[in-house]
N, C-alpha and C positions, 0 to 999 in steps of 0.2 A: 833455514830460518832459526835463529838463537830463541831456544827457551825465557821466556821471566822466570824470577826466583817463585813468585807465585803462581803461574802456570804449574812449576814441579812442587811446586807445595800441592796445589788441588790433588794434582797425580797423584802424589803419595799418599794423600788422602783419603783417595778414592780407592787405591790399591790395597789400603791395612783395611778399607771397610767393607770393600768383598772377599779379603781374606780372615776378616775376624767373623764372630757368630755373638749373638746374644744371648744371655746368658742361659738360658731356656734351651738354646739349641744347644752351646756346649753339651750342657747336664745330660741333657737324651742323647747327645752322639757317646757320651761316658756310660753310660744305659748301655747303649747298643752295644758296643764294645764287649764289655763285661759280659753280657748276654753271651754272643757267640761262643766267650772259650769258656763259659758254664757249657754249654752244649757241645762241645768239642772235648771237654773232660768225661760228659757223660759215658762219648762215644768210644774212647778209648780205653786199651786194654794195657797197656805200656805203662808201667810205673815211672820208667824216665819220663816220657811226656804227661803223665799226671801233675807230677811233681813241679818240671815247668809251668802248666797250666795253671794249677794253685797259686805259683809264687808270679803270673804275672796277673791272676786276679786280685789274688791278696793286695799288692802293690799297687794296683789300678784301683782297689775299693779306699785304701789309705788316703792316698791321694786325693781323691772325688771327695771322703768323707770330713777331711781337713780345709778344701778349697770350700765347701757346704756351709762349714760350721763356721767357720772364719772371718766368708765376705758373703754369701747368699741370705744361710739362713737369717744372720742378724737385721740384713736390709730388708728383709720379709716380712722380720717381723715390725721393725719402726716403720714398714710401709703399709700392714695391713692390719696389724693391734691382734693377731689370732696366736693368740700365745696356746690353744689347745693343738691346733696343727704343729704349729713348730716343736709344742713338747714333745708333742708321738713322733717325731721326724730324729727328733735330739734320742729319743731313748731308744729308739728303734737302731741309730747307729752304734750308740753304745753296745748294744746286744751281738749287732755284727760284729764291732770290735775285739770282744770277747773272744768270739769263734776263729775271726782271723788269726788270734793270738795262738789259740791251740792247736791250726792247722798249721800256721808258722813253726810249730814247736814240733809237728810231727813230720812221718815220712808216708808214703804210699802204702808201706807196708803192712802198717799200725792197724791194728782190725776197727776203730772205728773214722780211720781217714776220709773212707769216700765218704760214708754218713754225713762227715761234718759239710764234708764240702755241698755235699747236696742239699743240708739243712741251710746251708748259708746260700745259694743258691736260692731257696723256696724264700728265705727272708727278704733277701734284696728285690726280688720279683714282688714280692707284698708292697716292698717299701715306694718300688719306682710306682704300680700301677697307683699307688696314694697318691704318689705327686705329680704323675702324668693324667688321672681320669678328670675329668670334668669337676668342676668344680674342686679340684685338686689342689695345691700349695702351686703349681708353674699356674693353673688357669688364675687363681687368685692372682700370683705376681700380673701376670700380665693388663688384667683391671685395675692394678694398682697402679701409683705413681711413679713404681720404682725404674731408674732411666736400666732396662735392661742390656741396652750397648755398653753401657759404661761398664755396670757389673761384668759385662761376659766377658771384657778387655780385663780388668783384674783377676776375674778368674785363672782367664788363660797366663797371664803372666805368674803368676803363683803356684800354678799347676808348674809351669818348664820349672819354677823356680827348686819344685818338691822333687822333680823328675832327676834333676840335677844335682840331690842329694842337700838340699836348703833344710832350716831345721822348719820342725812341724811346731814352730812357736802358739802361746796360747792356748792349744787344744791339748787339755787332758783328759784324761778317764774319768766320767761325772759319775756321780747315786745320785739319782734320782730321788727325789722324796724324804731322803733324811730328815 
């Protein structure tokens, strides 16, 4: 039997939309991630595999922290008016940025390497349980108005796009409070 054009339309429809996630789920599968090789750097003793571990967290926090600030946080905040969450969320990345910079700039070797990585570690755990606990910046979004499919499909597209070596347009290194 011949397919219609809209029959494989529906299909393909139906296929990106159990293969996509919204944007809530993205964010925490990018959580979990992250998580693991914190816990996997903890456990090792290999400066070769520290050093990998850093630079694939480092790069996984870039990423996350640019797709956040770019398409999340803004829509978060014209969907929910809580400019005091979104600020803690914004300065909060800054601070990791920071860190990622120095750990970027170091080696395994450097006596205060693993410090940093672990204090960046203990950070982004602060950061995620803010925006995953109840009453959180995800439980906000999801009361709000915001179409979270649609975000999460831009997310993801932005993310391959960073993955891929795209520039990190728009986001730069903020002060806070000046």
């Amino acid at each position: 039997m011949e397919r219609t054009h809209s029959s494989g339309t529906q299909t393909a429809a139906r296929r990106r939309k159990a293969t996509s996630k919204d944007a809530i789920a993205l964010l925490k599968a990018d959580h979990r991630e992250v998580e693991g090789w914190f816990a996997q750097f903890e456990r090792t003793r290999s400066e070769d595999r520290k050093l990998k571990l850093a630079e694939k967290i480092c790069e996984a926090l870039k990423v996350h922290t640019t797709i956040e600030e770019e398409i999340f946080y803004p829509a978060y905040l014209a969907a929910t008016q809580d400019k005091e969450m979104h600020h803690e969320a914004q300065v909060e990345h800054a601070g990791a940025k920071r860190l990622i910079a120095e750990i970027e700039a170091a080696n395994p070797g450097d006596d205060y390497y693993d410090a940093k990585v672990k204090v960046l570690s203990e950070m982004i755990k602060h950061h995620v349980k803010e925006e995953e606990q109840p009453g959180g910046m995800f439980a906000e979004a999801r009361k709000s108005d915001m179409d979270l499919d649609d975000i999460g499909a831009r997310l993801q597209q932005r993310k391959a796009e960073l993955k891929n070596g795209g520039p990190r347009k728009g986001v730069k290194e903020k002060v806070f409070g000046s």
